[in-house]
C-alpha positions as CSV (number, residue, x, y, z in Angstrom):
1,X,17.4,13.2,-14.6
2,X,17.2,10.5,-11.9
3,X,15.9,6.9,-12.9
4,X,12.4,7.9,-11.5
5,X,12.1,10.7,-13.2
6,X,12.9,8.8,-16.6
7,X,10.8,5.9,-15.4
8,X,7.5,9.2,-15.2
9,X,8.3,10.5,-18.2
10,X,8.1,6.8,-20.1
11,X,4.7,7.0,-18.9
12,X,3.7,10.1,-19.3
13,X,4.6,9.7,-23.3
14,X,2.2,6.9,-23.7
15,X,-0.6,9.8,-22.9
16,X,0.2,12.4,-25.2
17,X,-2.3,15.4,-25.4
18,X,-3.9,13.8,-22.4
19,X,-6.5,15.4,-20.4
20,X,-8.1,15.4,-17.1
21,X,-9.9,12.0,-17.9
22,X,-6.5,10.5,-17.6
23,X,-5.8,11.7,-14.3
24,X,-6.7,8.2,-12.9
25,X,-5.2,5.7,-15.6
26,X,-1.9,7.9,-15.1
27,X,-1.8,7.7,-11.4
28,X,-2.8,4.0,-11.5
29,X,0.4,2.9,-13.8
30,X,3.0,5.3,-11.9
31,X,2.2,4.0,-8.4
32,X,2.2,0.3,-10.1
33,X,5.5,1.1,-11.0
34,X,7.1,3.2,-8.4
35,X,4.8,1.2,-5.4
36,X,3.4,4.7,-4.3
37,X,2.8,8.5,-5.5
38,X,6.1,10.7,-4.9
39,X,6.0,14.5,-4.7
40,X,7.6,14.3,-7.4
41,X,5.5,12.3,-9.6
42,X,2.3,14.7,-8.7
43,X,3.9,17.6,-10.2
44,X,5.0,16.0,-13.1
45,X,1.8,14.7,-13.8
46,X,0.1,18.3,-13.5
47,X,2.5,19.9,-15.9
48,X,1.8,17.1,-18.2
49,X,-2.2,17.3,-17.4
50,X,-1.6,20.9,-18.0
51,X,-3.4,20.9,-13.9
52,X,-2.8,22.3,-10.5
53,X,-0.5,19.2,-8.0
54,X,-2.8,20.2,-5.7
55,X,-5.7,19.0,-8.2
56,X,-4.2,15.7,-8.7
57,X,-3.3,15.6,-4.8
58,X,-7.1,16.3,-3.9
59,X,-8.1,13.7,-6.3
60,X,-5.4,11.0,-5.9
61,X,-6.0,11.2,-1.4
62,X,-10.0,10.7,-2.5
63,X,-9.1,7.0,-3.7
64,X,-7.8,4.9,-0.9
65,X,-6.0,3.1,-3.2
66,X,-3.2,5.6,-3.7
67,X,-0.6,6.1,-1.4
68,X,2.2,8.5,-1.0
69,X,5.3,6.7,0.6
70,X,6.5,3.8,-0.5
71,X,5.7,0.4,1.0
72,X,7.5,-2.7,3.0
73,X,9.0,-5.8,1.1
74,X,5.9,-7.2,3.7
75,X,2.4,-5.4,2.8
76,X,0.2,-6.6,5.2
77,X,-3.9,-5.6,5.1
78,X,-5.8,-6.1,7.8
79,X,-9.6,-6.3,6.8
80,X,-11.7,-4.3,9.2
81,X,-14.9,-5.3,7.5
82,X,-18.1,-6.3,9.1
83,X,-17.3,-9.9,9.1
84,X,-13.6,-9.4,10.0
85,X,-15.2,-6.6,13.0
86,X,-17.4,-9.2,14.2
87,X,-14.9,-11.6,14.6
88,X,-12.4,-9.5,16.3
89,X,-10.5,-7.7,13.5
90,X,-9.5,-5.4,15.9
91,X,-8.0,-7.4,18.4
92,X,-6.0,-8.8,15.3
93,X,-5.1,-5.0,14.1
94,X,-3.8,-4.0,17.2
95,X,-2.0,-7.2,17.7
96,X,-0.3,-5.9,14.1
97,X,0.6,-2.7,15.0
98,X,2.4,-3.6,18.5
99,X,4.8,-6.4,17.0
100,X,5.5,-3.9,13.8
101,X,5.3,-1.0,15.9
102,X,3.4,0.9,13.2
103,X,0.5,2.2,12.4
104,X,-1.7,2.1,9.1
105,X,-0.2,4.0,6.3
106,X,3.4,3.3,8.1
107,X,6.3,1.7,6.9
108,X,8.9,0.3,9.2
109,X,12.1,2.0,9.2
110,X,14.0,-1.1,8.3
111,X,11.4,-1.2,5.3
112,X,10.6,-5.0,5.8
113,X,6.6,-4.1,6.6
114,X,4.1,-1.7,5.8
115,X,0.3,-1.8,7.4
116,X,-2.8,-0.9,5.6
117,X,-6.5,-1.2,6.8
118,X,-9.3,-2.2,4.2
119,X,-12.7,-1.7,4.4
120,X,-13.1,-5.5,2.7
121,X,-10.8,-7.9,1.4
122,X,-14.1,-10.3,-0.2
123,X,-13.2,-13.3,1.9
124,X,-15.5,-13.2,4.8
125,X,-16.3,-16.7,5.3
126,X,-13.0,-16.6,6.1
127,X,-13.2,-13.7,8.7
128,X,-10.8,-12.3,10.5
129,X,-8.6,-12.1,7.4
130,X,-5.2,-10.4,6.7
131,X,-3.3,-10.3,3.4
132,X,1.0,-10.4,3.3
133,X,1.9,-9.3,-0.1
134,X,-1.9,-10.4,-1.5
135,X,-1.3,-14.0,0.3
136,X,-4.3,-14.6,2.8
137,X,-5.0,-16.1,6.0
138,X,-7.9,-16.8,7.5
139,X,-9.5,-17.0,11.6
140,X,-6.4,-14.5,12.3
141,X,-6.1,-14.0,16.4
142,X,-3.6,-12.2,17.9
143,X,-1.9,-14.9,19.2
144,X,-1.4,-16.3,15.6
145,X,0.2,-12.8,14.2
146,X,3.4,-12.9,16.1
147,X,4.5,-16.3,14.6
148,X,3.2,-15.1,11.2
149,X,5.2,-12.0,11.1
150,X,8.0,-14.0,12.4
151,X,8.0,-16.0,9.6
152,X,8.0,-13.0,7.2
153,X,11.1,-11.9,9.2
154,X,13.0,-14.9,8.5
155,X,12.3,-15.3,4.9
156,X,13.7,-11.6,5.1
157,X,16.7,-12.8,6.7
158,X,17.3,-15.8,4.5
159,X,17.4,-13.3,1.5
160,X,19.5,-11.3,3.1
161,X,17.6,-8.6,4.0
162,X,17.5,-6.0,7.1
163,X,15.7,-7.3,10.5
């Protein structure tokens, strides 16, 4: 049994008998502590659910907030919410995905940065906003997103990490 697998089934014993109803708490804690949903971790919780992987697949892609590969040592959101849209989140986005070369729901292959679009992050006043690793920054332009990532890719470097 690989370490993941162990680390799925320490979960799953804090649920015994569980049903359906803790489809969600389940698939909350192992993506807390795996960073995303493996194919692996689906069918384990449907044996233990005593459910279909495609059940818990259907209901875990309905919640935006699960994902299925892992993500970057850099998580950046970009918020594409009416504020943010207004004040050129998209400009800002695209700005994003040229200098990682990604798209939302990407990793990079070296594994540094992973892009995800929100529909809000709740800081509008603030707007455009993105979030690296839940750290904001506010009146984002394109211009400033280069020198941001760059800065993310030193810190990498300084702690040894891949480019």
């Amino acid at each position: 049994m690989t370490t993941t697998e162990q680390d799925i089934e320490v979960i799953l014993k804090k649920y015994p008998n569980a049903k359906r109803d803790a489809l969600i708490p389940l698939l909350q804690e192992v993506q807390e502590h795996l960073g995303f949903l493996s194919k692996e971790a689906v069918i384990r919780i449907g044996r233990h659910l005593n459910l279909p992987a495609s059940k818990i697949y259907g209901v875990a892609t309905f919640y935006n907030q699960f994902r299925f590969t892992a993500i970057g040592k850099n998580h950046v959101q970009v918020c594409r919410g009416t504020a943010c849209h207004v004040k050129g989140s998209a400009s800002v986005l695209e700005a994003v995905k040229r200098d990682l070369n990604i798209n939302p729901g990407q990793t990079s292959r070296d594994g540094q940065f992973s892009l995800e679009v929100v529909a809000c992050i709740g800081a509008c006043g603030l707007a455009p906003v993105i979030t690296v690793n839940g750290e904001f920054f506010a009146g984002m332009t394109p211009e400033a997103i280069k020198d941001l990532l760059a800065t993310y890719r030193r810190k990498g470097q300084e702690n040894g990490q891949a480019n």
